[in-house]
NUMARDO-301511 format. One record per atom (N, C-alpha, C, O): residue number from 1; residue in one letter; chain; atom name; z, x, y. Coordinates in nm, 3 decimals, decimal comma, m for minus. Layout:
// residues N
NUM/A/A/CA/Z/X/Y
...
***
This chain:
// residues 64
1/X/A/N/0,000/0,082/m0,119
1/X/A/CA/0,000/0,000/0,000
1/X/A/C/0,000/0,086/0,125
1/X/A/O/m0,061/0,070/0,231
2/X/A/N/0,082/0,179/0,087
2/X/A/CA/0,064/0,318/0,228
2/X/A/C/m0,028/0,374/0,279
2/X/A/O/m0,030/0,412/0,395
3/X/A/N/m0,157/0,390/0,164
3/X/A/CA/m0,306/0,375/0,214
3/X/A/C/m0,359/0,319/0,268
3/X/A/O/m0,414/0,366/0,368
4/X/A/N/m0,374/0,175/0,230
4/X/A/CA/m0,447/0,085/0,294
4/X/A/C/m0,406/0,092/0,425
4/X/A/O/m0,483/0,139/0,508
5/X/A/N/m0,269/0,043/0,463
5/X/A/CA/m0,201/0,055/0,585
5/X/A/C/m0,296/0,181/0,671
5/X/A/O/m0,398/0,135/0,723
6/X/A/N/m0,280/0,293/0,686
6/X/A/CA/m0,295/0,378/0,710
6/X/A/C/m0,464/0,355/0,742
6/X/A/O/m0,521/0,325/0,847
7/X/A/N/m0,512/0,377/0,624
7/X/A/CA/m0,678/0,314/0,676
7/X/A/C/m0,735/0,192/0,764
7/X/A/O/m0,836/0,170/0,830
8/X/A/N/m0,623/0,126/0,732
8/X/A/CA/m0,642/0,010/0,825
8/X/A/C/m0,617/0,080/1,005
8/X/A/O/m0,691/0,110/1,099
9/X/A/N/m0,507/0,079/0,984
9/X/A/CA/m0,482/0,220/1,153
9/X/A/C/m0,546/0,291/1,194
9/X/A/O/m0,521/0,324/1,310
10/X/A/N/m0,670/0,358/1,120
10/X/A/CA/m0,727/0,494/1,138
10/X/A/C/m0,862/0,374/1,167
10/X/A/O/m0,922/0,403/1,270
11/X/A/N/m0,912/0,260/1,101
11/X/A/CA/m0,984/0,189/1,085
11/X/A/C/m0,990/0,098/1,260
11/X/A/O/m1,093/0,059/1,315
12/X/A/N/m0,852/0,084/1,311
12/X/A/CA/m0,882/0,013/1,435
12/X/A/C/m0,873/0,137/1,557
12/X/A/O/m0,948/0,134/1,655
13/X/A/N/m0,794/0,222/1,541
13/X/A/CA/m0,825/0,322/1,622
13/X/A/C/m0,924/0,370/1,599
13/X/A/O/m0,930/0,434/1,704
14/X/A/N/m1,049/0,406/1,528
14/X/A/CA/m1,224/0,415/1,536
14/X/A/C/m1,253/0,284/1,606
14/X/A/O/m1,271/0,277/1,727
15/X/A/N/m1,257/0,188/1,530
15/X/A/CA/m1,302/0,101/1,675
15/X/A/C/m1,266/0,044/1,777
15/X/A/O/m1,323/m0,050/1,832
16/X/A/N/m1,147/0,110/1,816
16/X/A/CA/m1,115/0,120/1,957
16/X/A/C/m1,178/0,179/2,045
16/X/A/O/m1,206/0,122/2,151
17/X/A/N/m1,222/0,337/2,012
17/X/A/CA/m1,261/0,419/2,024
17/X/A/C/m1,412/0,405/2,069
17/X/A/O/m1,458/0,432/2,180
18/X/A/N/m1,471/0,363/1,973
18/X/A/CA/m1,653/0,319/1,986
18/X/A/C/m1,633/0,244/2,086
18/X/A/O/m1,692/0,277/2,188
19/X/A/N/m1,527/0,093/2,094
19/X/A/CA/m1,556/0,056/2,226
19/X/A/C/m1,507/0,065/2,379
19/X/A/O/m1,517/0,005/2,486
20/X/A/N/m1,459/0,158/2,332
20/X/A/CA/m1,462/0,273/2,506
20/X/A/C/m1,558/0,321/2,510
20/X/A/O/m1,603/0,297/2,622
21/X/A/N/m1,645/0,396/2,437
21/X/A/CA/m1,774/0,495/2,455
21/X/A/C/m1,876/0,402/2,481
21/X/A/O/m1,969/0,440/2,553
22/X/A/N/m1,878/0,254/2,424
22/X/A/CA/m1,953/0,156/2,453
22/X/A/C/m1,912/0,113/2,627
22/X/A/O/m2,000/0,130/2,712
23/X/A/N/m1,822/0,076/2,654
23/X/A/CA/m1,803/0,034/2,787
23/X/A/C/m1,833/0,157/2,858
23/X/A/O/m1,921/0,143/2,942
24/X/A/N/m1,785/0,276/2,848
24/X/A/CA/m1,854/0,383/2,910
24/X/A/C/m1,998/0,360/2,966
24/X/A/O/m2,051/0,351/3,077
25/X/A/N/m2,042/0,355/2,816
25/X/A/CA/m2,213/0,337/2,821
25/X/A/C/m2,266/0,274/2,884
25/X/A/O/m2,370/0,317/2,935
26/X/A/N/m2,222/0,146/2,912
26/X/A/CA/m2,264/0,058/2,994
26/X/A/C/m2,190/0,055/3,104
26/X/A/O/m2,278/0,058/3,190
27/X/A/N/m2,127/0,053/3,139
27/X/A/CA/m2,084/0,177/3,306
27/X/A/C/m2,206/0,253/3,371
27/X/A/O/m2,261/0,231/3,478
28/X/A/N/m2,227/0,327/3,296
28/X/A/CA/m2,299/0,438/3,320
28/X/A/C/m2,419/0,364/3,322
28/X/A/O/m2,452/0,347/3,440
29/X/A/N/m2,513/0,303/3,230
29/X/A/CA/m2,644/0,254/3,239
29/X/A/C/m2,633/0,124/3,373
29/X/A/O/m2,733/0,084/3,432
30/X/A/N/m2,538/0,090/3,391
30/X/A/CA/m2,534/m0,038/3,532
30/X/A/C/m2,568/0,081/3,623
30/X/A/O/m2,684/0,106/3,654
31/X/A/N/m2,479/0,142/3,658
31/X/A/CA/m2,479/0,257/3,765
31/X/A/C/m2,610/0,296/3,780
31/X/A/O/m2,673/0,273/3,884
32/X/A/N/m2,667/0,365/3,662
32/X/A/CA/m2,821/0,434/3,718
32/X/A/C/m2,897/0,303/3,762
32/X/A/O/m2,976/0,315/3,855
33/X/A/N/m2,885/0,211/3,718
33/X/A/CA/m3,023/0,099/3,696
33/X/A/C/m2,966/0,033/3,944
33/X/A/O/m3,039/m0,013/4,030
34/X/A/N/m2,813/0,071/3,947
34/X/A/CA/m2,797/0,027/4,060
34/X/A/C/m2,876/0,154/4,175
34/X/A/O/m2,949/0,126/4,270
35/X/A/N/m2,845/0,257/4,142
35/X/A/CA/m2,865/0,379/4,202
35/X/A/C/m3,037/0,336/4,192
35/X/A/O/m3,086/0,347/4,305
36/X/A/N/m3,130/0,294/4,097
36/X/A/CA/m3,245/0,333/4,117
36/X/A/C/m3,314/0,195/4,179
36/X/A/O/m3,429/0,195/4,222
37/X/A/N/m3,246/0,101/4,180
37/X/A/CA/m3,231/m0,022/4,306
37/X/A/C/m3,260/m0,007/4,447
37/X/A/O/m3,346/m0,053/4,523
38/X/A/N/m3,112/0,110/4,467
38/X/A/CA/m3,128/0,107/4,584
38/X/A/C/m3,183/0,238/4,670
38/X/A/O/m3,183/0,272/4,788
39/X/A/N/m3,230/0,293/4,545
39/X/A/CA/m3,345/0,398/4,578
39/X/A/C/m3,486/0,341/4,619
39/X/A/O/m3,536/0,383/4,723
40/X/A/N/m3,549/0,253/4,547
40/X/A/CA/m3,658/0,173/4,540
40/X/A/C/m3,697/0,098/4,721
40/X/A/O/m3,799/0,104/4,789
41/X/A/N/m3,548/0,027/4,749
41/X/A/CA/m3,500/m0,041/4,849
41/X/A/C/m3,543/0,077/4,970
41/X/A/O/m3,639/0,069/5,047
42/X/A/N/m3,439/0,188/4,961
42/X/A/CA/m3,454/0,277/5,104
42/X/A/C/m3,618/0,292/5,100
42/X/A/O/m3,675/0,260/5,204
43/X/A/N/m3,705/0,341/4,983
43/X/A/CA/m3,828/0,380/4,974
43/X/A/C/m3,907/0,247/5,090
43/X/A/O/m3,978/0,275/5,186
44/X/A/N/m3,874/0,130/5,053
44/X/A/CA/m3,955/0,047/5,068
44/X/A/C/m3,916/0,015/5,271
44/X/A/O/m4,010/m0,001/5,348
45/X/A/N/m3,788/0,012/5,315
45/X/A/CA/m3,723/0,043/5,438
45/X/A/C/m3,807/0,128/5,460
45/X/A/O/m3,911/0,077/5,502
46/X/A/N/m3,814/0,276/5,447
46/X/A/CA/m3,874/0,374/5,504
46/X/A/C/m4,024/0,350/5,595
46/X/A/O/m4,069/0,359/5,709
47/X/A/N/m4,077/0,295/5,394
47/X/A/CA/m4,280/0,263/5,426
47/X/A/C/m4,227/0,145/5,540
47/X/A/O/m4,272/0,183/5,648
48/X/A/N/m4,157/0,031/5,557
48/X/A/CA/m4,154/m0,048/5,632
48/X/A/C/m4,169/m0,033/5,787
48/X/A/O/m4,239/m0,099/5,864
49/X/A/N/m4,067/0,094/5,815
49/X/A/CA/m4,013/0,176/5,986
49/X/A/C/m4,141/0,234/5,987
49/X/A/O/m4,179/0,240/6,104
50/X/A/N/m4,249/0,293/5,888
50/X/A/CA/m4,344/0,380/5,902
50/X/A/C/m4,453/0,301/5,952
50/X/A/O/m4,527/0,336/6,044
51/X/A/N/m4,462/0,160/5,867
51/X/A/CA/m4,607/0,053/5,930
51/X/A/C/m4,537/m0,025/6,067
51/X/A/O/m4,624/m0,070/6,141
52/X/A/N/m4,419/m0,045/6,107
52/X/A/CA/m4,385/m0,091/6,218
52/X/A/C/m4,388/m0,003/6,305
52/X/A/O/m4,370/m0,060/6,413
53/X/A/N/m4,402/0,133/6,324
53/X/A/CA/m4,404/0,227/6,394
53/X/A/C/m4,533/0,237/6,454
53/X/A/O/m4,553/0,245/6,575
54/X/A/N/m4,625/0,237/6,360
54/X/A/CA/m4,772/0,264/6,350
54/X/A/C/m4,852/0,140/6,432
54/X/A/O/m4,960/0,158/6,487
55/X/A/N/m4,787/0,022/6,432
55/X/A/CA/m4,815/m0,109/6,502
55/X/A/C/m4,759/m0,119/6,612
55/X/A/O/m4,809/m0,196/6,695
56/X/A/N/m4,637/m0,044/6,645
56/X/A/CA/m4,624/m0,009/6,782
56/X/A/C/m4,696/0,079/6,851
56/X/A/O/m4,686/0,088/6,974
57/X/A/N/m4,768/0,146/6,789
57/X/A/CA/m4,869/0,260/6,835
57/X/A/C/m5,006/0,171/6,927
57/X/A/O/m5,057/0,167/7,039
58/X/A/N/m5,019/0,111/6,799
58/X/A/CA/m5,155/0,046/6,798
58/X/A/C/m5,129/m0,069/6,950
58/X/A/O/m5,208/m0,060/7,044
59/X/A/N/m5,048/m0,139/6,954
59/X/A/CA/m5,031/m0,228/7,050
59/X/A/C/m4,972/m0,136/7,179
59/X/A/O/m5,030/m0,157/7,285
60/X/A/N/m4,897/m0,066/7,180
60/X/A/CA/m4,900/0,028/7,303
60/X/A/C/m5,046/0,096/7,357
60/X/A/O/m5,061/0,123/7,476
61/X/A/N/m5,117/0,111/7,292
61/X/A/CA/m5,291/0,154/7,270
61/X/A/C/m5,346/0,075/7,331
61/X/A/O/m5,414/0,120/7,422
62/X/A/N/m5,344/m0,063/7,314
62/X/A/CA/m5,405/m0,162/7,356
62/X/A/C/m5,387/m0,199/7,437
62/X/A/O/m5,488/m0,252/7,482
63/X/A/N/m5,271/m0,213/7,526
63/X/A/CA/m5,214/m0,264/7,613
63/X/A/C/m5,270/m0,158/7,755
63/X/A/O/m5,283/m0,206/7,867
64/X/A/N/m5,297/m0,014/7,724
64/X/A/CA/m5,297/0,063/7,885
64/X/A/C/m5,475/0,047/7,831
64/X/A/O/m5,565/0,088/7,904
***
């Protein structure tokens, strides 16, 4: 019976274990997938300031 016991213990501390490395995991995979969000985002801000810039050009152009 001191076995089983014992395996049973060793049996929930392993999967205790897996699911920390699991929540880890998915920690970590939210994080990049947020990080490459709001990478995408500044990219698209940037091209945005770059064609509104360029249309202020154009209409300052036009105007003298």
């Amino acid at each position: 019976m001191l076995i089983t016991e014992q395996l049973a213990r060793e049996r929930t501390r392993s999967n205790l274990k897996e699911a920390e490395q699991l929540r880890c995991a998915r920690r970590l995979r939210t994080l990049r997938r947020a990080q490459r969000i709001e990478q995408r985002a500044e990219r698209r801000m940037i091209e945005a300031w770059r064609r509104t810039a360029s249309l202020r050009e154009v209409i300052e152009s036009a105007d003298y």
